[in-house]
C-alpha positions as CSV (number, residue, x, y, z in Angstrom):
1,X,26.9,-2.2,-7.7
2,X,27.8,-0.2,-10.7
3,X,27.5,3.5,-11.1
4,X,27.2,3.7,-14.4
5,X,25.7,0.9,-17.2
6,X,24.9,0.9,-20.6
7,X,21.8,-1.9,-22.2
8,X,21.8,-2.2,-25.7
9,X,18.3,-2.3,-26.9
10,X,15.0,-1.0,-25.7
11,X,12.8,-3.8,-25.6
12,X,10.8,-5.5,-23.3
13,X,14.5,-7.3,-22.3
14,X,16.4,-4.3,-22.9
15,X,13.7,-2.2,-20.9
16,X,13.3,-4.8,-17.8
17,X,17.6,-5.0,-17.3
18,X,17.4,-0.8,-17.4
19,X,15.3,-0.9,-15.0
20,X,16.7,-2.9,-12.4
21,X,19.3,-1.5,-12.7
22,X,18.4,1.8,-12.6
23,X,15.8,0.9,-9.3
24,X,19.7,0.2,-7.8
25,X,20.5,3.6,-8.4
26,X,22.9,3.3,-11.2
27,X,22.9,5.7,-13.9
28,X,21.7,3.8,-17.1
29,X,21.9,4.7,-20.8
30,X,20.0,2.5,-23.1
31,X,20.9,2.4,-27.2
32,X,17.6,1.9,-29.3
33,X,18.3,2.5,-32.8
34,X,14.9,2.2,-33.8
35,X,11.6,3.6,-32.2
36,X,13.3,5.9,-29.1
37,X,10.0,7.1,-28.2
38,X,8.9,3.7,-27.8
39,X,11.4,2.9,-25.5
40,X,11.3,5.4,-23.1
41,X,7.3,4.9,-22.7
42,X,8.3,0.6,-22.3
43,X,10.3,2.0,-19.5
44,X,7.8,4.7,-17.8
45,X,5.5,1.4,-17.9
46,X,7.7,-0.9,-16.3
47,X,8.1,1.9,-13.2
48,X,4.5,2.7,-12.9
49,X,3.4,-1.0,-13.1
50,X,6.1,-2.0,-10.3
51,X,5.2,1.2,-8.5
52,X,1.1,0.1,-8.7
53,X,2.3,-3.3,-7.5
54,X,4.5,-1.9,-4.6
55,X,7.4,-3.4,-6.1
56,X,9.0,0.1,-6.3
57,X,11.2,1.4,-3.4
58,X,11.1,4.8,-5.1
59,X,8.8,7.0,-7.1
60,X,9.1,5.8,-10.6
61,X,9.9,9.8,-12.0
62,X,12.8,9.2,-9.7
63,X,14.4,6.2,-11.3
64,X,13.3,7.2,-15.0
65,X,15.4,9.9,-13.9
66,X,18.3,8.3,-13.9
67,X,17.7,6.7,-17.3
68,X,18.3,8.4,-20.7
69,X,18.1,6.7,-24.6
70,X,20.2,7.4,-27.4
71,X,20.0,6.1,-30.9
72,X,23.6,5.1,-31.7
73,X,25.8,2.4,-29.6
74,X,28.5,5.8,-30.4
75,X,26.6,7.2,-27.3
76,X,27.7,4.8,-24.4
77,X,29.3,6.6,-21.4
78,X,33.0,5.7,-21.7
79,X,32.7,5.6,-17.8
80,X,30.6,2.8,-18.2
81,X,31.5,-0.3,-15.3
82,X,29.1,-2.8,-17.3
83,X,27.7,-2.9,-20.9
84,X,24.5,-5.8,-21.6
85,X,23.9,-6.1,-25.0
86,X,20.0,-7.2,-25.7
87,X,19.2,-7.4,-28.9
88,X,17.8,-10.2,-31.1
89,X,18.9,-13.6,-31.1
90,X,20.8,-13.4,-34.4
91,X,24.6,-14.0,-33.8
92,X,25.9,-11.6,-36.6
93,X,23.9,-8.7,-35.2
94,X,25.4,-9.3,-31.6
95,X,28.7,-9.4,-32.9
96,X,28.5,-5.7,-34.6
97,X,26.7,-4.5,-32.0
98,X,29.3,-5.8,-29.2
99,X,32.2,-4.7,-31.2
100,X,31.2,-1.3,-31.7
101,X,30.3,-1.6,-28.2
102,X,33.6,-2.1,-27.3
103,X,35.4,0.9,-29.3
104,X,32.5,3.3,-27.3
105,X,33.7,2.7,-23.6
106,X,37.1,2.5,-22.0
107,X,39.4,-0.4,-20.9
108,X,37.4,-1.2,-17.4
109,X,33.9,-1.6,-18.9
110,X,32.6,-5.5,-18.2
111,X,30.7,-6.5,-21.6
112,X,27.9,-9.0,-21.7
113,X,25.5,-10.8,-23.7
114,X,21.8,-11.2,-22.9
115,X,21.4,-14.3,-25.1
116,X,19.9,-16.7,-24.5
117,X,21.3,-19.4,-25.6
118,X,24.0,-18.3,-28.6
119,X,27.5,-19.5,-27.8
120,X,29.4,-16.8,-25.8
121,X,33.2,-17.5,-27.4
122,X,32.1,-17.0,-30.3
123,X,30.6,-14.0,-29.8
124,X,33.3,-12.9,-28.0
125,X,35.7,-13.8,-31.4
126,X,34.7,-10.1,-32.7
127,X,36.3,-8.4,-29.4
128,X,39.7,-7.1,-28.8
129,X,39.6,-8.4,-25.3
130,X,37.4,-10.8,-25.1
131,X,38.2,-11.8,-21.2
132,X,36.3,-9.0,-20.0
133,X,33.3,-10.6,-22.1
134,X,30.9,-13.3,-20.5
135,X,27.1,-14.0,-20.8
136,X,24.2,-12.2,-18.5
137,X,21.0,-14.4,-19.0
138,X,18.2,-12.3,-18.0
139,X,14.7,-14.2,-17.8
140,X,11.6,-12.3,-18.7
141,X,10.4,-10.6,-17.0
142,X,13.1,-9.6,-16.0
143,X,12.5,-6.9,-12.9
144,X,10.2,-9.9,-11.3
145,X,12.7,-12.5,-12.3
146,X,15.0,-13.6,-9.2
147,X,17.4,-15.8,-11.5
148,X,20.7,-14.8,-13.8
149,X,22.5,-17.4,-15.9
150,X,26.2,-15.9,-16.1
151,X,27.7,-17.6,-18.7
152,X,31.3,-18.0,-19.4
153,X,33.7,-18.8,-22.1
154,X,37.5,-20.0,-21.8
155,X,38.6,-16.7,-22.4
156,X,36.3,-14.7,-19.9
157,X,38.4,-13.7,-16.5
158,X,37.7,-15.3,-13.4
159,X,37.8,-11.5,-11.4
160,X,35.2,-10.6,-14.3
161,X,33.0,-13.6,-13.4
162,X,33.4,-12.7,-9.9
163,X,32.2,-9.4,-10.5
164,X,28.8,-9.8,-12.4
165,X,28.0,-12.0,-9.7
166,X,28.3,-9.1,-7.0
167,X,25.8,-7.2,-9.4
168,X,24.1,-9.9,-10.0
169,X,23.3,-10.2,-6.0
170,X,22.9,-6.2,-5.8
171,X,20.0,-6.9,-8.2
172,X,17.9,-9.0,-5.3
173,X,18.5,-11.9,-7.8
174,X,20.3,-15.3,-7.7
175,X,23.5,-16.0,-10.0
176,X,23.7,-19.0,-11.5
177,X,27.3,-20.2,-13.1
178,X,27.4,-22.2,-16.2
179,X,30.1,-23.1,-19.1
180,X,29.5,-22.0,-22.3
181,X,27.9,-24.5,-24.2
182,X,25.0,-24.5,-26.7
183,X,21.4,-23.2,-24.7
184,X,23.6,-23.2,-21.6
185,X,21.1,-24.8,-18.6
186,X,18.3,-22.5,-18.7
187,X,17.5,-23.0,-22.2
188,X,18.8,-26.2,-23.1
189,X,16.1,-27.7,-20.9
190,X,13.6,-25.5,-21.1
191,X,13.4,-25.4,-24.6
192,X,13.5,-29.3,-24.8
193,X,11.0,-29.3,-22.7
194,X,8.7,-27.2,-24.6
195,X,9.6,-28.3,-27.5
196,X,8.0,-31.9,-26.4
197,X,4.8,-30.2,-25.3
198,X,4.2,-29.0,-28.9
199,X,4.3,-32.4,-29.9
200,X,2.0,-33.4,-27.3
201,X,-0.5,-30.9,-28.5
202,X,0.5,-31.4,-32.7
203,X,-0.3,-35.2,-31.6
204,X,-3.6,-34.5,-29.9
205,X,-2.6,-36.0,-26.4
206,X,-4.1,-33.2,-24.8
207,X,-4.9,-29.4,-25.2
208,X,-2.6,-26.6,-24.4
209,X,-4.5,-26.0,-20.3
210,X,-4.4,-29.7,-19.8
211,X,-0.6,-29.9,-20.6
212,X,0.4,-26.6,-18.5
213,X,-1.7,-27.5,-15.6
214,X,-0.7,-31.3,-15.9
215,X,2.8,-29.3,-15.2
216,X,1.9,-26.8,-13.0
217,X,0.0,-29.1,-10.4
218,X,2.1,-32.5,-11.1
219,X,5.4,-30.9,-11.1
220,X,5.0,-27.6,-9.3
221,X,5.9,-25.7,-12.1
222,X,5.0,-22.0,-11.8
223,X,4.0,-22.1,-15.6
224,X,3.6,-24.4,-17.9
225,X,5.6,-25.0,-21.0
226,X,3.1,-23.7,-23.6
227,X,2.3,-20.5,-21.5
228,X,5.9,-20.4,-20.9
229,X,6.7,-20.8,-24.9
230,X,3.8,-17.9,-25.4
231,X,5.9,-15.3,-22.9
232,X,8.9,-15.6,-24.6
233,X,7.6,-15.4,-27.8
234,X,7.1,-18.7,-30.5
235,X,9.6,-16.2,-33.1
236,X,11.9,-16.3,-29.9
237,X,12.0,-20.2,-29.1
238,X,11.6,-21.4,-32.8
239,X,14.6,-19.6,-33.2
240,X,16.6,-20.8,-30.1
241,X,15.4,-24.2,-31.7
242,X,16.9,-23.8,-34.8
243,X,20.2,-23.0,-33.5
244,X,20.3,-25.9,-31.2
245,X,19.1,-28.4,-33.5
246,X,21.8,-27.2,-35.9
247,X,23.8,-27.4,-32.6
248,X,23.0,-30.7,-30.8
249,X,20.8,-32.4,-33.1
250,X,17.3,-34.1,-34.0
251,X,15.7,-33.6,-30.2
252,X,15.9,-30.1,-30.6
253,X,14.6,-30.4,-34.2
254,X,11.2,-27.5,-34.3
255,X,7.8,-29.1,-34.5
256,X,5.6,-28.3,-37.6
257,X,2.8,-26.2,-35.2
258,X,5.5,-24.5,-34.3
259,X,6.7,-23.4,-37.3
260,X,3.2,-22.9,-38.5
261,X,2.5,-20.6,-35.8
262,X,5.1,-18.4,-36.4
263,X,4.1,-17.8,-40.1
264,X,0.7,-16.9,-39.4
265,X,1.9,-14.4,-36.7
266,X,0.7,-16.3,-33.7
267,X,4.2,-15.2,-31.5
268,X,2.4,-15.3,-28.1
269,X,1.4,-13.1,-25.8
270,X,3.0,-9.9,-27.5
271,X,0.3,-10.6,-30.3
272,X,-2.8,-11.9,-28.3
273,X,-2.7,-15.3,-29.4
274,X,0.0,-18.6,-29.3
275,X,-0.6,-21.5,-27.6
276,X,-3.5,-19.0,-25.4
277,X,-5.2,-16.3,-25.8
278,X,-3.9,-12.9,-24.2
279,X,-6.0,-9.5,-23.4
């Protein structure tokens, strides 16, 4: 495992990958340039949550301990083995973020994106050494989650690859190798999927229960795809839609309710209402 690792971003993806990591015992630093407060209590919540579940092998003021937040990328331990950037899905942002990234820490530190489905080489484009780069596809949430997509590009090295999978396994969670190619596995068909149950329900086939439990019973799914759409966040997958539909073409193309959603502010269950209701 790594000693020492650096998340960019504090929110609910940011917070889940600090704190597996830091339930591993590495020493984690996460960069929130916004609310820093906010972050830290995401975090404190995360332990105490795991630790009311007995999910937690240690008392949670014993891993927050090993976790502090600064407010500028600037403030990355140079010592730093790996680096996960998690910040929103909007490929210019990642870019900055990763280069700056990459001027804070020294020649040794593994750098990886948390996207979800944005393409990994040309992310990497704005490195100086982009073979230490490849993609860490985290799936929320993320401490209960047993599955990483590593993602990698032709320029990502295979003792790098080989690497993130060790802490990948370190984590208790399953590695899962795929090319870099638009959505990847995970989201490629997940997505599509979903994407087909909004039309279902736009169409009036069936209402949003009937269509996750048709799922969830018929196919053993452990959620169904409009639950599924309302944890990630409707902002989140309309987004990942775009991209791929600018990507791949008319299948990924973003229902109406979808988009309609998303302008009245009906994101899921971070707002109490999406496709369900959420107390």
């Amino acid at each position: 495992m790594p000693t020492t690792v650096g998340v960019i971003g504090g929110g609910r993806m940011g917070a889940g990958i600090a704190q597996v990591f830091a339930v591993a015992g590495a020493a984690v630093c996460v960069v929130e340039t916004g609310d820093v407060t906010a972050a830290r209590l995401r975090l404190a919540d995360g332990l105490a949550k795991a630790a009311e579940r007995g999910k937690l092998p240690h008392a949670p003021e014993l891993v927050l301990g090993r976790v502090r937040v600064v407010d500028d990328v600037a403030g990355l331990p140079p010592s730093a083995e790996l680096v996960v950037e998690a910040v929103p899905e909007e490929p210019a942002l990642k870019a900055d973020v990763l280069a700056r990234a990459e001027r804070a820490v020294g020649d040794q530190t593994v750098l990886a994106s948390n996207t979800s489905s944005l393409s990994i080489a040309e992310l990497g484009a704005a490195l100086q050494r982009p073979s230490r780069f490849l993609g860490t596809h985290f799936f929320n949430p993320v401490p209960a989650s047993k599955l990483v997509e590593v993602v990698t590009a032709p320029e990502t090295a295979a003792d790098v690859v080989e690497r993130v999978r060790a802490w990948v396994r370190g984590l208790d969670k399953t590695d899962v190798v795929v090319r870099d190619s638009p959505g990847f596995a995970t989201s490629r068909l997940g997505v599509l999927l979903g994407l087909e149950a909004i039309r279902m329900l736009e169409e009036g086939v069936a209402d949003a229960e009937a269509i996750d439990h048709a799922m969830e019973l018929g196919y053993r799914h452990p959620m169904g795809p409009l639950r599924s759409t309302d944890l990630v966040g409707l902002d989140v997958r309309l987004a990942i839609a775009e991209y791929l539909h600018a990507k791949l073409g008319d299948r990924f193309a973003p229902p109406q309710l979808l988009r309609d959603k998303v302008a009245d502010g009906h994101l899921g269950r971070k707002t109490g209402q999406g496709f369900h209701h959420w107390d």
